[in-house]
Backbone as CSV, one residue per row, in Angstrom:
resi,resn,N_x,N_y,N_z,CA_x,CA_y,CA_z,C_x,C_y,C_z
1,UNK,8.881,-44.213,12.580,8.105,-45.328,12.033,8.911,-46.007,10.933
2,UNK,8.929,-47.581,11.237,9.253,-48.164,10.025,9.551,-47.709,8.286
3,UNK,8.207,-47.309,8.023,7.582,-47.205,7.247,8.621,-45.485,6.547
4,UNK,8.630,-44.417,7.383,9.655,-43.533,6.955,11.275,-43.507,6.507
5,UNK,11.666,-44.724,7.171,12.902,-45.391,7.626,13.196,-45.947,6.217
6,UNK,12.240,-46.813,5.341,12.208,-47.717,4.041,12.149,-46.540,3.174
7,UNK,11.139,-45.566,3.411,11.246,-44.274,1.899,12.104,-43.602,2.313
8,UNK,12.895,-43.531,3.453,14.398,-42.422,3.286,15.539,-43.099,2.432
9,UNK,15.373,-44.369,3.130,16.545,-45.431,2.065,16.108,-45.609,0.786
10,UNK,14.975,-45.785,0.300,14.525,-45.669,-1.310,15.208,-44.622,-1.808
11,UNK,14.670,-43.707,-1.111,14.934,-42.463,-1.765,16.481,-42.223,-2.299
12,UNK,17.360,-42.558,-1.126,18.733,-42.759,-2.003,18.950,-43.841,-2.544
13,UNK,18.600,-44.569,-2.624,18.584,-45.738,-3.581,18.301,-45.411,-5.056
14,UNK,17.228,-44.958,-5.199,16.715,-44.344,-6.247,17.583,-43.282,-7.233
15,UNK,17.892,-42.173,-6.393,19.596,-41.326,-6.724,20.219,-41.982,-7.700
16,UNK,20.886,-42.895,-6.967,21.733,-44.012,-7.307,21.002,-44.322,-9.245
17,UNK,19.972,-45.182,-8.892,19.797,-45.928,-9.921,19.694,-45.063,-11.037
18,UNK,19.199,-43.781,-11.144,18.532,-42.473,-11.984,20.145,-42.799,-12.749
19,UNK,21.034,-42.405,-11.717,22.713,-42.051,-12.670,22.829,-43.458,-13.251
20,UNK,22.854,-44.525,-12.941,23.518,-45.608,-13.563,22.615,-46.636,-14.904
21,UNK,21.099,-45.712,-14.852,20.362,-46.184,-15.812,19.369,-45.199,-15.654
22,UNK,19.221,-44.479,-16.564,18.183,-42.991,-16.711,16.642,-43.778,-17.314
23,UNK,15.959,-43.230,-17.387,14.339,-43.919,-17.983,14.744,-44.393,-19.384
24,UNK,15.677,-43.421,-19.728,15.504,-43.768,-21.268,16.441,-44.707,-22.007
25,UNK,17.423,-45.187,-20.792,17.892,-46.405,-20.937,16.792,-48.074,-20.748
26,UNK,15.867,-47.567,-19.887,15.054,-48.619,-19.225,13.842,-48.497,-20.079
27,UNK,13.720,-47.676,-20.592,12.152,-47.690,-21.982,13.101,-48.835,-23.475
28,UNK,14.177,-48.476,-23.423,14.755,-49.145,-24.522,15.102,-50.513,-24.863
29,UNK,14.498,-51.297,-23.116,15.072,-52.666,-22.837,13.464,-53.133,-22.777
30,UNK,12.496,-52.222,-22.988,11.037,-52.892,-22.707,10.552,-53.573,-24.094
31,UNK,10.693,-55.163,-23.598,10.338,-56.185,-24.600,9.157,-57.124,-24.517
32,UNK,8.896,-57.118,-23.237,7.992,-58.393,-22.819,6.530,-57.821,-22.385
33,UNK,5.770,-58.534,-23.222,4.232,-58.274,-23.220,3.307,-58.555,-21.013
34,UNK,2.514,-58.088,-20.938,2.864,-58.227,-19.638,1.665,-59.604,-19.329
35,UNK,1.932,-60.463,-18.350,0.919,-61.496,-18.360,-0.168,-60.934,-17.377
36,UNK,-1.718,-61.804,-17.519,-2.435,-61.187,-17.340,-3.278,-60.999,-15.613
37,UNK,-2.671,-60.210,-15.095,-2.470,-60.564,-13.576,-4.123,-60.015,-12.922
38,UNK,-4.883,-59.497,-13.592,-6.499,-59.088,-13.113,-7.135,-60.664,-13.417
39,UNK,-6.745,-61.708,-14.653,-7.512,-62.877,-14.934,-7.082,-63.902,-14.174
40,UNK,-5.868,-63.748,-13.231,-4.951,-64.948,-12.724,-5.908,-64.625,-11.433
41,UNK,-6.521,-63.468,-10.698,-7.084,-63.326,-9.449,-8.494,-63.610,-9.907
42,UNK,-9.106,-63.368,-10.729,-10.684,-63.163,-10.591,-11.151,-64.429,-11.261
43,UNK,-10.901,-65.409,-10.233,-12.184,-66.845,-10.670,-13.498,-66.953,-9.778
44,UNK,-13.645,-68.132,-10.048,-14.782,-68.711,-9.395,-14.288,-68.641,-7.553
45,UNK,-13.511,-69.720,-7.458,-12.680,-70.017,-6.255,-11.677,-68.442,-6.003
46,UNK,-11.349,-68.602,-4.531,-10.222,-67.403,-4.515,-8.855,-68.033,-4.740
47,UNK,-8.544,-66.654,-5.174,-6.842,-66.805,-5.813,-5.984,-67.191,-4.594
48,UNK,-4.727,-67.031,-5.106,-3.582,-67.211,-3.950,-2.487,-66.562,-5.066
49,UNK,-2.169,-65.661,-4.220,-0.690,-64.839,-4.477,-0.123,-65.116,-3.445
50,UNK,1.506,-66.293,-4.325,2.369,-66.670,-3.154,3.596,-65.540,-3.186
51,UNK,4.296,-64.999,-1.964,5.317,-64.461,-2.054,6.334,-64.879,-1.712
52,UNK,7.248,-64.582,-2.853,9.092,-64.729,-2.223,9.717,-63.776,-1.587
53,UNK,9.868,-64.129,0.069,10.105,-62.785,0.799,11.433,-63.667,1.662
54,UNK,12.185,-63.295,1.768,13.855,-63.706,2.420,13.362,-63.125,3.838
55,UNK,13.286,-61.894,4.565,13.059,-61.064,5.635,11.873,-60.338,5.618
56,UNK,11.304,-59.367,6.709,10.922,-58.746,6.989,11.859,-57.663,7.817
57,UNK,11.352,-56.317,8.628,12.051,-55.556,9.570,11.384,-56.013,10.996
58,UNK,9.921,-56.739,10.712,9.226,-56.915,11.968,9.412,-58.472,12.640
59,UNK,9.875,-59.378,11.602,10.528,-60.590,11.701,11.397,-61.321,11.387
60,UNK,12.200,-60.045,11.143,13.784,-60.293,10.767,13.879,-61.130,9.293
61,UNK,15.210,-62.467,10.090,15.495,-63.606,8.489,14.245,-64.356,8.626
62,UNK,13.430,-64.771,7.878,11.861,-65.282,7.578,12.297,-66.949,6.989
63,UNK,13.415,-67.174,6.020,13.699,-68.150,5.431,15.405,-68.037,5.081
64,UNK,15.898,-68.901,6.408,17.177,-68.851,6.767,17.867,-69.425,5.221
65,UNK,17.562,-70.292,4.541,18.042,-71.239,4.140,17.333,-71.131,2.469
66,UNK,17.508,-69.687,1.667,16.402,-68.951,1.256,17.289,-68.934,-0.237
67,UNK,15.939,-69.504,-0.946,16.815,-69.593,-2.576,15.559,-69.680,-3.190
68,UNK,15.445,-68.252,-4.130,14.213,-67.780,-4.625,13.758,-68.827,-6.082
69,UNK,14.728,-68.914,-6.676,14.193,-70.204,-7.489,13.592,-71.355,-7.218
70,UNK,14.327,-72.104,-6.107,13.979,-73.226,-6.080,11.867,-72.810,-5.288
71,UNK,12.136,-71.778,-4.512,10.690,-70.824,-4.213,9.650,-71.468,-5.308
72,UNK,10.528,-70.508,-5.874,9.402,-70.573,-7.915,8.649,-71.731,-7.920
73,UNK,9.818,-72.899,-8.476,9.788,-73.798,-8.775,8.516,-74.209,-7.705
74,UNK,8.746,-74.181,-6.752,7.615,-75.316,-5.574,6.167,-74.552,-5.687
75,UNK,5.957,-73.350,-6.113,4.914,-72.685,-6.241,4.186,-72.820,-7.567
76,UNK,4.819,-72.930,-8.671,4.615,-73.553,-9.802,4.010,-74.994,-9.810
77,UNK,4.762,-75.451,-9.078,4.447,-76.595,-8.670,3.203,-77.549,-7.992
78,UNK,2.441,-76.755,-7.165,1.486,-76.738,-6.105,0.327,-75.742,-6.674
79,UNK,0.758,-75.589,-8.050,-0.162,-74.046,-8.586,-1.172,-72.840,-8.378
80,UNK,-0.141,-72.324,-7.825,-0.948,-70.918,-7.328,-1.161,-70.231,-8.659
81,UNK,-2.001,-68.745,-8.397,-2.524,-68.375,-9.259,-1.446,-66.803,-9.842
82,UNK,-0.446,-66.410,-8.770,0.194,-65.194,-9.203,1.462,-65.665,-8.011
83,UNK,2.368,-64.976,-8.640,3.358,-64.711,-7.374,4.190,-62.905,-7.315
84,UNK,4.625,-63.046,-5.814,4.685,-61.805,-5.402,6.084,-61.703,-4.609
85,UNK,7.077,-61.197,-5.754,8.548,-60.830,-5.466,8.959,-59.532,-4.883
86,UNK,9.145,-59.811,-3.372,10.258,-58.654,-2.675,11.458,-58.409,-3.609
87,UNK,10.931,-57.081,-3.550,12.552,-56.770,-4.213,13.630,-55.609,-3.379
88,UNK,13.190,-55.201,-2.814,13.533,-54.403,-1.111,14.539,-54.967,-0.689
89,UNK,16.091,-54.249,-0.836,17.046,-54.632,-0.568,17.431,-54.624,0.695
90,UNK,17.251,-53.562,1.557,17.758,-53.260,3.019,17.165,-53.434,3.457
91,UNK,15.691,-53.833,3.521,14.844,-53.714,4.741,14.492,-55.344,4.637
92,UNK,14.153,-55.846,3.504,13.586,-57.436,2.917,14.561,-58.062,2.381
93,UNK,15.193,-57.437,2.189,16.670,-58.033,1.438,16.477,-59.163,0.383
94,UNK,15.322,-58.458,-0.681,15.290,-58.460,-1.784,16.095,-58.056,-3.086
95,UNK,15.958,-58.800,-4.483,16.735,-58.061,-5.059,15.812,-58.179,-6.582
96,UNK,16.028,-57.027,-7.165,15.716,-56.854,-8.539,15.958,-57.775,-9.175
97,UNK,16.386,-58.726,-9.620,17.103,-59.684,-10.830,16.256,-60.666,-10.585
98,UNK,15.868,-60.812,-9.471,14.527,-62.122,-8.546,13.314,-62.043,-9.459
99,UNK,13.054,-60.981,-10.253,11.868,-60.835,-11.360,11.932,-61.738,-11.943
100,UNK,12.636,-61.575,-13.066,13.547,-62.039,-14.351,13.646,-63.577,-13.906
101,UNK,14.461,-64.159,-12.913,14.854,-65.528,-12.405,13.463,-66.341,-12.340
102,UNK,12.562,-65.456,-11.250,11.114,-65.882,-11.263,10.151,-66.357,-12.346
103,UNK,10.545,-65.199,-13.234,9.334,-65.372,-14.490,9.902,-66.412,-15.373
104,UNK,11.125,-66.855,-15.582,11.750,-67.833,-16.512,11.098,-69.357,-15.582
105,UNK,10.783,-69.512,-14.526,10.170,-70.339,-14.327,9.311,-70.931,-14.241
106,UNK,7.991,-69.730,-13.881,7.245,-70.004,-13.356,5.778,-69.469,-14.900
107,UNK,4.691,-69.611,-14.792,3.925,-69.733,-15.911,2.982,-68.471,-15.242
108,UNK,2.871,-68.217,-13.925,2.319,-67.366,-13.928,2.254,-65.867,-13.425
109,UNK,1.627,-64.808,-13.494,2.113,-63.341,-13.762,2.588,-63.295,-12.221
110,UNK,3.366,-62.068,-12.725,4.614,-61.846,-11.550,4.301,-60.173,-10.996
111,UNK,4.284,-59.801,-9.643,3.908,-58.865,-8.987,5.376,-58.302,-7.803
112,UNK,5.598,-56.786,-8.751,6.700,-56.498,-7.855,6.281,-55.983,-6.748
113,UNK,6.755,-56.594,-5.535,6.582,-56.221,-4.233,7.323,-55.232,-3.575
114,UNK,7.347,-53.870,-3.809,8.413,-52.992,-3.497,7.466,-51.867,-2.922
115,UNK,8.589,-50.874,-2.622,7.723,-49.344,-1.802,8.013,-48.046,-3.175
116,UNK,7.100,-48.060,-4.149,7.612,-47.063,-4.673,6.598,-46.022,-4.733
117,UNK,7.720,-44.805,-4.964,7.878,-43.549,-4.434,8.118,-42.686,-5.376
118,UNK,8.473,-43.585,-6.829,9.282,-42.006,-7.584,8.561,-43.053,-9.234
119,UNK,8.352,-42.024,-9.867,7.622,-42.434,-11.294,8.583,-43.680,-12.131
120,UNK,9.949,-42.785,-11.859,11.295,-44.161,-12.147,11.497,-45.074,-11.917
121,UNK,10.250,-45.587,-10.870,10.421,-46.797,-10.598,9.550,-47.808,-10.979
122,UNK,8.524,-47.098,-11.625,7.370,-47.615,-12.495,8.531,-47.912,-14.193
123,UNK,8.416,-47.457,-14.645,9.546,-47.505,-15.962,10.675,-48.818,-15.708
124,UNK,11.602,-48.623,-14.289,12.254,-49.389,-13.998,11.413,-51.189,-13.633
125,UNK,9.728,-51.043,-13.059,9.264,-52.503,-12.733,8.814,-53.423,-14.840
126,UNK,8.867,-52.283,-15.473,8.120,-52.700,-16.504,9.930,-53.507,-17.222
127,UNK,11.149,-52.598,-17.191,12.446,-53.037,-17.442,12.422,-54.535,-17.349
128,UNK,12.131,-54.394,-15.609,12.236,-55.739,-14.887,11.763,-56.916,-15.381
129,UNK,10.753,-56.802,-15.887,9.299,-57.654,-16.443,8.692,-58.157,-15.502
130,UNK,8.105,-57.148,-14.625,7.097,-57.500,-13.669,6.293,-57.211,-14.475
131,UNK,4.849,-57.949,-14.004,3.694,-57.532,-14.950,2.843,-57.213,-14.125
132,UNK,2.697,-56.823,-12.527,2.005,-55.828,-12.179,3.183,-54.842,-10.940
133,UNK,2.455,-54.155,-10.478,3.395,-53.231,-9.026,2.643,-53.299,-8.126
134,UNK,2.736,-52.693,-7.096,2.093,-52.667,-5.787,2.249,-50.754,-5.759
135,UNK,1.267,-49.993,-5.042,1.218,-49.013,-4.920,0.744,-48.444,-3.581
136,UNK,1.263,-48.097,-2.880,0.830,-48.113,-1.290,0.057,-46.516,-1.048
137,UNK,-0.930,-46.339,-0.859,-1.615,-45.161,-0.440,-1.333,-44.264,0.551
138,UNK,-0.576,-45.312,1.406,0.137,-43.933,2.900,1.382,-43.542,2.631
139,UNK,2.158,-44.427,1.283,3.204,-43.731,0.832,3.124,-42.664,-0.252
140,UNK,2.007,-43.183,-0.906,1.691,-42.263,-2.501,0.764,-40.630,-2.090
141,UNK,-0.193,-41.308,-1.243,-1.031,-40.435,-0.994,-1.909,-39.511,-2.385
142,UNK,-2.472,-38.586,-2.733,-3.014,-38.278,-3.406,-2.279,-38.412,-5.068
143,UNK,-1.217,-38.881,-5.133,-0.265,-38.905,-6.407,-0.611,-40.458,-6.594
144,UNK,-1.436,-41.078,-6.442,-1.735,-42.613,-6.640,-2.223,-42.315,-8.409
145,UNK,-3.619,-41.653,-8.625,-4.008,-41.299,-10.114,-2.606,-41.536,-10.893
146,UNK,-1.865,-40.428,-10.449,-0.942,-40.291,-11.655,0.179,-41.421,-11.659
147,UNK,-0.142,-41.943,-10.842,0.969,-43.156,-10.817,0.306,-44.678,-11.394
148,UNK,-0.810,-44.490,-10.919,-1.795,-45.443,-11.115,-1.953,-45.467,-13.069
149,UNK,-2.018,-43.883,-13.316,-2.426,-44.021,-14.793,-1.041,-44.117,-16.162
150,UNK,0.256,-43.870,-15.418,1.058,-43.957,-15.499,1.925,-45.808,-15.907
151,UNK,1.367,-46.159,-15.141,1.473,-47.695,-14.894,1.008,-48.611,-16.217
152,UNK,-0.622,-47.552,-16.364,-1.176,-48.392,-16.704,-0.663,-48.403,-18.556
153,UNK,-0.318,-46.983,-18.632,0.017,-46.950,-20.342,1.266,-47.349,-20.473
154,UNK,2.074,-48.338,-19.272,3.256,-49.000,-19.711,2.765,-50.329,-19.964
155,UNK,1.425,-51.005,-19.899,0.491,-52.083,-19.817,1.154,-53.018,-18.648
156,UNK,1.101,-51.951,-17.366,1.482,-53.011,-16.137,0.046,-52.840,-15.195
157,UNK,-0.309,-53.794,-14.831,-1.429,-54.004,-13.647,-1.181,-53.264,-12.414
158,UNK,-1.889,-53.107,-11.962,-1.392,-52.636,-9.965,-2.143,-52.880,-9.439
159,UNK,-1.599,-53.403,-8.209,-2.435,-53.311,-6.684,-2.339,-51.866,-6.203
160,UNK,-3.322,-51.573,-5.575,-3.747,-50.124,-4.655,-3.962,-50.613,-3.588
161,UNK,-2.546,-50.479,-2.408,-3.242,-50.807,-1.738,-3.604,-50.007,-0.124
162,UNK,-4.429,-50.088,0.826,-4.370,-49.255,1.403,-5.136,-50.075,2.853
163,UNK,-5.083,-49.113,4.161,-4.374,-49.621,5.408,-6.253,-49.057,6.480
164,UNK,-7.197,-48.449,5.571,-7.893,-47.721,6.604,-8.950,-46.787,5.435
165,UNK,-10.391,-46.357,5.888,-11.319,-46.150,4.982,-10.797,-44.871,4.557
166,UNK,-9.900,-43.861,4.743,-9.719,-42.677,4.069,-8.660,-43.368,3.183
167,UNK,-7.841,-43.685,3.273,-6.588,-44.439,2.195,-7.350,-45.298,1.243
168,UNK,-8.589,-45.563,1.400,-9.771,-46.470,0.852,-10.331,-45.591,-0.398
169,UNK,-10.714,-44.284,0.149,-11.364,-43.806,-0.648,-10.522,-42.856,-1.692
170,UNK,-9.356,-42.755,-1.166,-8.548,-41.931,-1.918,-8.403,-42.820,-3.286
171,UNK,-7.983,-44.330,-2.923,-7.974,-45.251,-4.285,-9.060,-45.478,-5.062
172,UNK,-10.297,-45.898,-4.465,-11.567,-45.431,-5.105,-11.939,-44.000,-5.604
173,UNK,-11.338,-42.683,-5.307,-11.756,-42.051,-6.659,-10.318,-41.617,-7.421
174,UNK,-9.436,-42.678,-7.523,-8.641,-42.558,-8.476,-9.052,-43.890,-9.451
175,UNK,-10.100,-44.175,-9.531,-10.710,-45.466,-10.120,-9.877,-46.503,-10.148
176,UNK,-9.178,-46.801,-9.184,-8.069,-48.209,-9.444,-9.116,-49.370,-9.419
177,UNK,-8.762,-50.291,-10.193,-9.514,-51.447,-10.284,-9.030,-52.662,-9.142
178,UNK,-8.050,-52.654,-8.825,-7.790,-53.949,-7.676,-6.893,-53.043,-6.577
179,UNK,-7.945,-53.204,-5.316,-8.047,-53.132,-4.357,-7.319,-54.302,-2.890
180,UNK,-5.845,-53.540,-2.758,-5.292,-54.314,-1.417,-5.430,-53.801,-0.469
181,UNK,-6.406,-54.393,0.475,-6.391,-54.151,2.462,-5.071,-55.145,2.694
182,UNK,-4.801,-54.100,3.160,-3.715,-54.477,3.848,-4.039,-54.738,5.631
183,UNK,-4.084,-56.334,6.091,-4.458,-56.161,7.615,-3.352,-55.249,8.729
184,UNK,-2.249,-55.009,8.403,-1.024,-54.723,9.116,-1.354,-53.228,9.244
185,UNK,-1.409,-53.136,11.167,-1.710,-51.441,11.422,-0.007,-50.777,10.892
186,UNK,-0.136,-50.470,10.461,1.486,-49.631,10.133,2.288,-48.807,11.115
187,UNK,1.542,-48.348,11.922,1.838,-47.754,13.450,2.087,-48.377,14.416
188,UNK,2.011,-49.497,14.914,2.213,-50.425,15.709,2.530,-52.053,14.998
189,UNK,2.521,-52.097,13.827,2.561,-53.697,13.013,1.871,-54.747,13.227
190,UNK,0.969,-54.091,14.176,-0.444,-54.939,14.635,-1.387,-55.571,13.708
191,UNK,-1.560,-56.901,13.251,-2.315,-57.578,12.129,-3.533,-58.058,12.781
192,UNK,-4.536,-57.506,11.872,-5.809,-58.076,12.031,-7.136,-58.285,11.002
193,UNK,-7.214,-59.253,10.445,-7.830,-59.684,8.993,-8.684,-59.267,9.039
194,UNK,-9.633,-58.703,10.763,-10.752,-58.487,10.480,-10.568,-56.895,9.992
195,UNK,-9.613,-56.239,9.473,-9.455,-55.051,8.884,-10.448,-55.607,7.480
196,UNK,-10.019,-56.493,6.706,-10.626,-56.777,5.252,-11.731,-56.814,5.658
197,UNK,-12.682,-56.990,6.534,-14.012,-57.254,6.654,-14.591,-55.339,6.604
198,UNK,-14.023,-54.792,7.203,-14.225,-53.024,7.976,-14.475,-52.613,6.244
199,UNK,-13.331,-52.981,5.728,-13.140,-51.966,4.491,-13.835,-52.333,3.273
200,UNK,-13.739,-53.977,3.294,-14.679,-54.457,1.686,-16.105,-54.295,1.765
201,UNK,-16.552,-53.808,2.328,-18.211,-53.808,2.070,-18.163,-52.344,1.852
202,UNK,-17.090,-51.330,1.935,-17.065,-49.862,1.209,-16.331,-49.927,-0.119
203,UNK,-16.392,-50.943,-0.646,-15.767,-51.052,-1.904,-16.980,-51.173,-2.791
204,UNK,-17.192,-50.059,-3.721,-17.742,-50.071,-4.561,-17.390,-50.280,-5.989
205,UNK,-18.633,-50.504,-6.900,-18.246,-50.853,-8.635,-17.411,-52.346,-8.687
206,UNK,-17.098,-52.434,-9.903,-16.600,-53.859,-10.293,-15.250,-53.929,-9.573
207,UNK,-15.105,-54.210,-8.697,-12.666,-53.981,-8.716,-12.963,-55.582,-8.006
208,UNK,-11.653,-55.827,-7.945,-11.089,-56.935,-7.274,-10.667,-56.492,-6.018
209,UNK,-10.517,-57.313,-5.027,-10.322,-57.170,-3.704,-9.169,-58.044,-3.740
210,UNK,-7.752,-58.118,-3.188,-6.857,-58.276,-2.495,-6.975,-58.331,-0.899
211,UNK,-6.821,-59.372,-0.075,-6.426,-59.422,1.214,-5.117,-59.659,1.797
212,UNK,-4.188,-58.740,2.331,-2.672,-58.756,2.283,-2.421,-58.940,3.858
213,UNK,-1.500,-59.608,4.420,-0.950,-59.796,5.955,-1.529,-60.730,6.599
214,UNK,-1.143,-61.314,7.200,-2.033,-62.322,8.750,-2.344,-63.296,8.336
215,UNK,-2.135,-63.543,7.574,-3.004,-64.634,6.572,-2.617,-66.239,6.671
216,UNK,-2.940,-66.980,7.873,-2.192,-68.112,8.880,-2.354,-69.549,8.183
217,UNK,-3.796,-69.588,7.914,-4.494,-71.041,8.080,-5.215,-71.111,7.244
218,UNK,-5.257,-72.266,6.492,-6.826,-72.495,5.090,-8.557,-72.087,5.671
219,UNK,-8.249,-71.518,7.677,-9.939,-71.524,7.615,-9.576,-69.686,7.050
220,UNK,-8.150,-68.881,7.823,-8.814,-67.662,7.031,-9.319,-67.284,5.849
221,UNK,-8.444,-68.268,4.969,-9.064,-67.871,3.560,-10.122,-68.077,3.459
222,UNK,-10.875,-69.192,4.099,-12.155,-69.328,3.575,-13.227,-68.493,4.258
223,UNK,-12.574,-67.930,5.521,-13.214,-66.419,5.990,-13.085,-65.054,5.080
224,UNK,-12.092,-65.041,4.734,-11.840,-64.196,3.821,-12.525,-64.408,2.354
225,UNK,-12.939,-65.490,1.860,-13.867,-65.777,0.858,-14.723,-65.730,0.765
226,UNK,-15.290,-65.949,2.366,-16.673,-65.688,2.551,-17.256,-63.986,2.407
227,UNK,-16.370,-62.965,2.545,-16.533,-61.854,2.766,-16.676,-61.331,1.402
228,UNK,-16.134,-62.128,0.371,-16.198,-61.540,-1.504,-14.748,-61.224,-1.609
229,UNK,-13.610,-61.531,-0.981,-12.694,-61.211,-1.103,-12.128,-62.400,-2.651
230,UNK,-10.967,-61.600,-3.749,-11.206,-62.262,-4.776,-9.649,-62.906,-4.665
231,UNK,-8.858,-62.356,-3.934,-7.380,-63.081,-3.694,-6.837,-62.553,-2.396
232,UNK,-5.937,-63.844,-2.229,-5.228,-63.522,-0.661,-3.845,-63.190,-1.279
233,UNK,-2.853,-62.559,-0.404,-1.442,-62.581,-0.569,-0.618,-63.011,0.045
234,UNK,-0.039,-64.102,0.660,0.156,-64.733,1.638,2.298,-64.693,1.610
235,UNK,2.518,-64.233,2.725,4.236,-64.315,2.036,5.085,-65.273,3.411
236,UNK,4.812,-64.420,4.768,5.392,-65.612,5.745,5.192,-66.325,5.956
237,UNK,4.068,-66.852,5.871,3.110,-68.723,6.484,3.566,-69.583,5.290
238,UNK,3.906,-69.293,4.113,4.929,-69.815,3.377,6.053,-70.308,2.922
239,UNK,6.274,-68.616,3.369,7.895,-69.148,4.169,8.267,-70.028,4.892
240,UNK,7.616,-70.457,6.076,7.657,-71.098,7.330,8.149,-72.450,6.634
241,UNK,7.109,-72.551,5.706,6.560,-74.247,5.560,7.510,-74.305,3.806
242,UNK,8.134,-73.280,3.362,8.200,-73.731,2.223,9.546,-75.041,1.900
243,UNK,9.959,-75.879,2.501,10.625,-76.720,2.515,10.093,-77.941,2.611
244,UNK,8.976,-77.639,3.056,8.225,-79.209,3.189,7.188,-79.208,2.470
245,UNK,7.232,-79.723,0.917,6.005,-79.886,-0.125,4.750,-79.956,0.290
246,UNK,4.849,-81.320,1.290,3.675,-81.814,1.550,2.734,-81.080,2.059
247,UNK,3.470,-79.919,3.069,2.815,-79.123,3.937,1.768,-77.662,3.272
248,UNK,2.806,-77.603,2.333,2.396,-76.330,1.447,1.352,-76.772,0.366
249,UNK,1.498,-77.928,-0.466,0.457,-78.740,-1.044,-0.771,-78.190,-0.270
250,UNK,-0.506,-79.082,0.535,-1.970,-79.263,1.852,-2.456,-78.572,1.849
251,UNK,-1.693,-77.142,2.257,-2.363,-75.873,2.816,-3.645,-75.513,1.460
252,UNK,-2.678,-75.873,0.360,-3.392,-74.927,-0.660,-4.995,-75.776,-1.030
253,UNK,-4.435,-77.270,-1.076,-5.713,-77.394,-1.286,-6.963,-77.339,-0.253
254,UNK,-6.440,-77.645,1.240,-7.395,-77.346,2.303,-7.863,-75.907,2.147
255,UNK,-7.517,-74.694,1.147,-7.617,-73.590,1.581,-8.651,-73.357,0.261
256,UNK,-8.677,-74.225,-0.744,-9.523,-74.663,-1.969,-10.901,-75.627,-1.702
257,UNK,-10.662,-75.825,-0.706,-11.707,-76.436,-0.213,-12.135,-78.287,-0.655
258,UNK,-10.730,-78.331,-1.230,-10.539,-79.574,-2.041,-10.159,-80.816,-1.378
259,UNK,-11.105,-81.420,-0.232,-10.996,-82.361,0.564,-10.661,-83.863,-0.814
């Protein structure tokens, strides 16, 4: 599976980074207050988390012609409410420094999009100045709490996110407050939004809901809005179109409901 293939390569990746910058090199560079990525999702209207994603493994090069600033810039631009940086070198062919480049542009909070696996890499997203992480439940599995609470006393946000109602409930009683369904079966890469429908009505207490994958056209969102969902994450249907303003404009406000 995919999905084993990305945490074997982390994993030496990780090796790597431990020798050439230890935690306690990366606690010593932490300067920047983190922006506020639970208030950028939870309005009236639903959010939009745009992502800067170069590749996928399931759709290869995504944005042939791929320059993460000028990204920024057009998303800033068209004002979304968060954005969401691959930083996944071999598989997304992302890169770390894409934080940093991002946040000097753009006004609003920044979400590292990565697979992590090892506590060092929480220490290392706060370095970065991401101001939230992503935390995947079929990778973390019952070590989400301590990663989750871990996160939180570096004052970084997280997504929890998870694929199916046991990966559901594992994040619900580690009390995470924002909640990502992820539509993408992970076993087959099979996307289907109506996953967010299965899982958000077992979401209990106050959290935010995240809807992650598949995410095509301004009517899903407003299917997906209809359901209480409080933000989408949208990274290839972006991609597609992100060269043509007009198109991406459009989307956002047809998806705002802003005839």
């Amino acid at each position: 599976m995919i999905l084993d293939d990305i945490v074997a390569k982390k994993k030496e990746q990780i090796k790597i980074q431990k020798k050439l910058k230890p935690i306690s090199e990366l606690i010593y560079t932490f300067k920047n207050e983190s922006r506020d990525f639970p208030a950028a999702i939870n309005k009236d209207e639903i959010s939009i988390i745009a992502e800067i994603k170069k590749a996928s493994p399931s759709k290869g090069i995504i944005a042939a012609d791929f320059n993460h600033k000028k990204i920024a810039e057009s998303y800033e631009k068209i004002g979304i409410d968060a954005v969401s940086v691959l930083t996944e070198r071999y598989f997304f062919q992302g890169e770390n420094e894409y934080i940093d480049d991002v946040k000097n542009i753009t006004t609003k909070p920044i979400l590292r999009k990565d697979f992590i696996i090892d506590e060092y890499q929480i220490f290392e997203s706060k370095a970065l100045k991401a101001d939230a992480v992503l935390f995947i439940v079929a990778i973390l599995g019952n070590k989400i709490k301590k990663f989750y609470d871990l996160a939180k006393s570096l004052e970084l946000y997280c997504i929890v996110e998870v694929h199916n109602e046991t990966e559901l409930n594992i994040a619900l009683e580690a009390d995470c407050a924002i909640i990502g369904i992820n539509n993408r079966d992970l076993n087959n890469f099979n996307v289907d939004i109506k996953t967010t429908e299965k899982l958000i009505s077992k979401i209990n207490g106050n959290r935010l809901v995240v809807s992650e994958s598949g995410i095509k056209t301004p009517e899903d969102i407003k299917y997906l809005r209809s359901l209480g969902v409080n933000a989408v994450l949208i990274g290839e249907t972006f991609m597609r179109i992100i060269d043509d303003y007009n198109k991406l404009n459009d989307f956002i406000i047809k998806s705002k409901g802003e005839y």
